[in-house]
Legacy VTK file of the C-alpha trace (Angstrom):
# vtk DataFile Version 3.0
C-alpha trace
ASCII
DATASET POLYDATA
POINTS 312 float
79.050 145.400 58.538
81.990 143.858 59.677
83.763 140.733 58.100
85.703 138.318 59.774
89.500 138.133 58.276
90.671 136.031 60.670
92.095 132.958 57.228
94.231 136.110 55.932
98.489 134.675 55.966
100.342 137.502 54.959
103.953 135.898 52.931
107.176 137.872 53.929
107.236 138.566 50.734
104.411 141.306 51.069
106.187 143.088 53.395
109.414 143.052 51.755
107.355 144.673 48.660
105.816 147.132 50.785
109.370 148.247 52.757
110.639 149.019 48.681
107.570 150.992 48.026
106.636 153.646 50.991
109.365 154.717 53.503
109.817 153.545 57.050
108.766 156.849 58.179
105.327 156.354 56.627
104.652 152.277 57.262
103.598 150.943 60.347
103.227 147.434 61.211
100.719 145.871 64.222
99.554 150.019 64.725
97.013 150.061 67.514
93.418 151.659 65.283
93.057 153.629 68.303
95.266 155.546 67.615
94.223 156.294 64.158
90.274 156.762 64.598
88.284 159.311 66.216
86.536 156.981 68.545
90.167 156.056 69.810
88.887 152.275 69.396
90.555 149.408 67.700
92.630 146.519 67.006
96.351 146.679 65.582
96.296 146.573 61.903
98.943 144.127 60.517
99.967 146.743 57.881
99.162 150.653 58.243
100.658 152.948 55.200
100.431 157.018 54.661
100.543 157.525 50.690
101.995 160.572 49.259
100.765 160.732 46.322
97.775 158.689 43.782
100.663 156.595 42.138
101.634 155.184 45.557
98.379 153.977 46.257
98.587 152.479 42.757
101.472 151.314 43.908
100.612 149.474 47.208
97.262 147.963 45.726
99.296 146.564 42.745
101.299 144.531 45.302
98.369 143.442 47.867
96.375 142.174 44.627
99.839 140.590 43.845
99.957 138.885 47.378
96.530 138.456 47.871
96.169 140.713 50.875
93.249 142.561 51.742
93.010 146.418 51.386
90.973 148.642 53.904
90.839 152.590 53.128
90.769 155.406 55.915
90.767 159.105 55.730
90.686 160.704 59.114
89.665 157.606 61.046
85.868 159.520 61.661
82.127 157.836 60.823
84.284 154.235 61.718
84.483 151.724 64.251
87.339 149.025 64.217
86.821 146.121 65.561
88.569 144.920 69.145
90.922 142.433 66.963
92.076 144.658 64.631
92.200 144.952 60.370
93.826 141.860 59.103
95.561 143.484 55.986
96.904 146.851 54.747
95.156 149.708 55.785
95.568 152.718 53.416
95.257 156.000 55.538
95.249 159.137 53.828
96.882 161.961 56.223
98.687 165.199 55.598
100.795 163.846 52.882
97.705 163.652 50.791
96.172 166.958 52.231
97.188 169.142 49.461
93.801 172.078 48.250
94.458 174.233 45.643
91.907 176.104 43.474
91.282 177.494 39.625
88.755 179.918 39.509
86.087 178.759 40.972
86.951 175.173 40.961
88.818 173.602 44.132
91.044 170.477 43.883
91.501 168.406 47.521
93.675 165.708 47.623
91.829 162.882 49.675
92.888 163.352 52.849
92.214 167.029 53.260
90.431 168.003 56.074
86.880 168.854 55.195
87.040 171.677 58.104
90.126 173.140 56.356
88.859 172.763 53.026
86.070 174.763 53.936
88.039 177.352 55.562
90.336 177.689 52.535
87.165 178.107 49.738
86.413 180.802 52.310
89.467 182.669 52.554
89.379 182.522 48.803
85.645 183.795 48.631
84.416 180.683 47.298
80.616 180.075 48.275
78.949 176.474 48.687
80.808 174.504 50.839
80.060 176.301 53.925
78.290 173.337 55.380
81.318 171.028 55.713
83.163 173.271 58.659
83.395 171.209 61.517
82.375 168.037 60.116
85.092 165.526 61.641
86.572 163.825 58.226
88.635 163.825 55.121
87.248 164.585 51.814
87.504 161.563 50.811
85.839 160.208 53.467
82.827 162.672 52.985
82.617 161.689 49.075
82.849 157.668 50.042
79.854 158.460 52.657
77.854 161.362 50.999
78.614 163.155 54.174
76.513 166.387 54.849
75.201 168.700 57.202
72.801 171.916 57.726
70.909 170.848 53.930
74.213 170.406 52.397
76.234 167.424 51.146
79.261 166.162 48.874
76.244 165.548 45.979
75.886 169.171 45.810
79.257 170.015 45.247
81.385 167.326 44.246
81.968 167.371 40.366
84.767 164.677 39.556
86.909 162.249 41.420
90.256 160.833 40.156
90.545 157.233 42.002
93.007 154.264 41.927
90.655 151.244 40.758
91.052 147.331 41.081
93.418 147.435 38.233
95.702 149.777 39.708
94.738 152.464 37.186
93.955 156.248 37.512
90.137 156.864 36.468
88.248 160.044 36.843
84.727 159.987 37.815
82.403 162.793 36.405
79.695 163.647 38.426
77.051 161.665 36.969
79.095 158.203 37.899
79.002 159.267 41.167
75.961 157.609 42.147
75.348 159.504 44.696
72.180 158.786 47.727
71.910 159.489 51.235
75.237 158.602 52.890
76.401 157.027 49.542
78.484 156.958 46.440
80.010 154.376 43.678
83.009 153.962 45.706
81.156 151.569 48.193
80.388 149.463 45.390
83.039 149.833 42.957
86.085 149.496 45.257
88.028 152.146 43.439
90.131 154.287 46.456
89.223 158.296 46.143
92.688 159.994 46.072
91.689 163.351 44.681
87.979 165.445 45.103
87.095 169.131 42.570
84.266 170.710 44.105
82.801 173.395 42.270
81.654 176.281 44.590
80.281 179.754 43.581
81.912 183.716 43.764
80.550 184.917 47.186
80.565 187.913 49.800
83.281 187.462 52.373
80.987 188.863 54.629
78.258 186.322 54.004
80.351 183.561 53.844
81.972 184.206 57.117
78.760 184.562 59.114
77.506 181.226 57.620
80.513 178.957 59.309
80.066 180.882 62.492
76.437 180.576 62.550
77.239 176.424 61.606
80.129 176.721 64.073
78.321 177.956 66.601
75.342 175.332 66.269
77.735 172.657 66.432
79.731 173.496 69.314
76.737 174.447 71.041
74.500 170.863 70.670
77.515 168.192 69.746
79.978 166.444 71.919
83.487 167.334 70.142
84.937 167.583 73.213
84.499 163.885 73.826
85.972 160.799 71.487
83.143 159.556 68.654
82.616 158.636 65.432
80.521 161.499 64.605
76.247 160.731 64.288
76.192 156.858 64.876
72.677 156.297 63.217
71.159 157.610 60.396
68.066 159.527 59.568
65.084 157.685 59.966
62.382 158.651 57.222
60.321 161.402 58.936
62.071 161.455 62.682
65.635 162.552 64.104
67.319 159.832 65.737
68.908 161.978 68.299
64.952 162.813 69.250
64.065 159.462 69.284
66.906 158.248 71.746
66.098 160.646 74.155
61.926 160.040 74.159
63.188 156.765 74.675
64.740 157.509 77.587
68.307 156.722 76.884
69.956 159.681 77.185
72.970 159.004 79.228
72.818 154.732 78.656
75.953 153.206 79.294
77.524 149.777 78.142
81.242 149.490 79.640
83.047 152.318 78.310
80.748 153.815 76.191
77.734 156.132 76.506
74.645 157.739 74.595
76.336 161.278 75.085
73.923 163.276 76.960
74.549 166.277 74.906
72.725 165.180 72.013
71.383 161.344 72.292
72.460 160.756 68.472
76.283 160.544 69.597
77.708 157.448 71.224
80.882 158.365 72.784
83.642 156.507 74.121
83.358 157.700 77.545
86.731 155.923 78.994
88.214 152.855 77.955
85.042 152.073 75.683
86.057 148.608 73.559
84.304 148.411 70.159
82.332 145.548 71.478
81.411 148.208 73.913
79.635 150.502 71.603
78.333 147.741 69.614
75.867 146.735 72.717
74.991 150.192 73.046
73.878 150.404 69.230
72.136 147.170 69.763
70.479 148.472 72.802
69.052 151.516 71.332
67.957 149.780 68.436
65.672 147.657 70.515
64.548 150.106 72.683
64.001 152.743 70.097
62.108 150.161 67.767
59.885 148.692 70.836
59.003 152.100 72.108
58.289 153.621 68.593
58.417 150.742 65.766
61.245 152.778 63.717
64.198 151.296 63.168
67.740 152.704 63.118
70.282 151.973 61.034
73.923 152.747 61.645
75.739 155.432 60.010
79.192 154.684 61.699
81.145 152.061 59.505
82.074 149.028 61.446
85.646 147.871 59.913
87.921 144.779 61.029
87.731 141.356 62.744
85.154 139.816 64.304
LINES 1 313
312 0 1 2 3 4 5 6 7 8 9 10 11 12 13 14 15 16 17 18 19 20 21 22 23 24 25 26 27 28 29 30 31 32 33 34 35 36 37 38 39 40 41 42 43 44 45 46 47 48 49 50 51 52 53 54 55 56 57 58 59 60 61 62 63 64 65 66 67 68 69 70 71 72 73 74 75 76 77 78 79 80 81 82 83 84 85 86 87 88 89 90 91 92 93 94 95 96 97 98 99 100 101 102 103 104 105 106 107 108 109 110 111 112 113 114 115 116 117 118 119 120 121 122 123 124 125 126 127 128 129 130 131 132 133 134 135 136 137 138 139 140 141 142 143 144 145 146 147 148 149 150 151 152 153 154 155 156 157 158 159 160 161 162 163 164 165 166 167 168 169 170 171 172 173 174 175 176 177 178 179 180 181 182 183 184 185 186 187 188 189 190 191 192 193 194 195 196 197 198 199 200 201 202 203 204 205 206 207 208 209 210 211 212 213 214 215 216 217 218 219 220 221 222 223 224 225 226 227 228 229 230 231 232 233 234 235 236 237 238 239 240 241 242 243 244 245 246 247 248 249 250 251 252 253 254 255 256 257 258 259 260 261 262 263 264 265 266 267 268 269 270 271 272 273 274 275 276 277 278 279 280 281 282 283 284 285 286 287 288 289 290 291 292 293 294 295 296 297 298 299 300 301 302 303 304 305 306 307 308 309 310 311
């Protein structure tokens, strides 16, 4: 959950560092989160960089661990919510610059901030089976591999063969698959506090035709029961062992349940949406709500899925 961050002092010195390393053009300084996340909630971060490249982010970390500044890592701003205060720190966000795919055989390589949705859509214009599941899933592939992410009986575990990351020490490592660590919405990188820069996936020779009817069949079910058209952070709780939270919510009768800006959608009750000027401390009632509603009216307890980032 969140920590507070609110001792951090930031020397001059930092950001003179950080103004030699990565170009005006791609450092921001006080950037409103909302802008940045898909919940369009948050705090101004005191530091907000767009690498380029995996010796950049070497880069950067070498001087907060110089300065003593704390380091928070973002690919498209989905499964988070940041706090009303802000991220005291730098905040690494991986965008286009690091959204390079490219394949070899049947082997494709995603820089970190790839879009899962296009990285899908390329594996299928190459005919490249497997990774079907990921279209339409709001987030980087970094993201996904930090968070396990996965949908329709797929997920990163299944696919995801090595990961070069930028560790504590500023080195490059490369993860095989079996130090992945992978479990239901997890991987080593939430432990080991390495930052995922580039993703291979290895995928299978397939049919265009069967790939293509696969992401419109998942397109279809997605646009049909989820509320894209509204700001979220994607499924705010997890699976409970043996229910669907979405169910649950709605038996429960909070379909629709408001607190301030923000709403259990009532397209699918597994959503919390910022509805209008939602504030994170907003849709941290609302979680709290359902919790206690869900657990009295059932006894199962939810757990959120949605990271929540920044000062208390």
């Amino acid at each position: 959950m969140a920590k507070s961050e609110m001792m951090v002092k930031i020397p001059v010195e930092f950001s003179a560092e950080l103004k030699k390393a990565i170009p005006p053009e791609r450092l921001r300084v006080n950037e409103p989160m909302s802008n940045h996340t898909t919940f369009r909630i948050g705090g101004p971060a005191d530091y907000l960089v767009f690498p380029a490249s995996a010796q950049e982010v070497s880069v950067v970390s070498d001087i907060a661990k110089q300065f003593n500044v704390p380091v928070t890592v973002l690919g498209n701003g989905s499964n988070v919510l940041v706090l009303d205060r802000g991220i005291r720190g730098l905040v690494v966000k991986f965008g286009p610059e690091m959204g390079y795919i490219r394949h070899s055989g049947t082997t494709v390589f995603a820089g970190a901030g790839a879009l899962l949705t296009d990285v899908s859509k390329y594996a299928a214009a190459n005919k490249l089976t497997g990774f079907e599941f990921a279209i339409g899933i709001p987030g980087s592939i970094g993201g996904a591999v930090f968070m396990n992410a996965g949908a329709y009986e797929g997920d990163m575990s299944q696919v995801a063969v090595a990961v070069t990351a930028v560790c504590t020490t500023g080195q490059l490592r490369r993860f095989e698959a079996a130090e992945l660590n992978f479990g239901y919405r997890h991987s080593v990188f939430q432990d080991n506090g390495c930052i995922i820069c580039e993703v291979e996936l290895a995928l299978n020779n397939g049919e265009d035709s069967s790939i293509r009817s696969l992401i419109d069949d998942y397109t279809t079910k997605r646009e049909s029961k989820q509320p894209l058209e509204m700001p979220s952070a994607g499924s705010t709780f997890k699976r409970p062992q043996g229910h669907f939270a979405g169910t649950l919510i709605e038996q429960a009768g909070l379909k629709g349940a408001t607190v301030g800006g923000a709403q259990v959608s009532t397209k699918h009750a597994g959503f919390i949406i910022n509805a209008g000027g939602a504030t994170a401390q907003d849709v941290l009632s609302l979680i709290s709500k359902v919790q206690n509603v869900v657990y009295k009216r059932f006894g199962v307890a939810l757990h959120p899925e949605v990271r929540v980032i920044g000062e208390e």
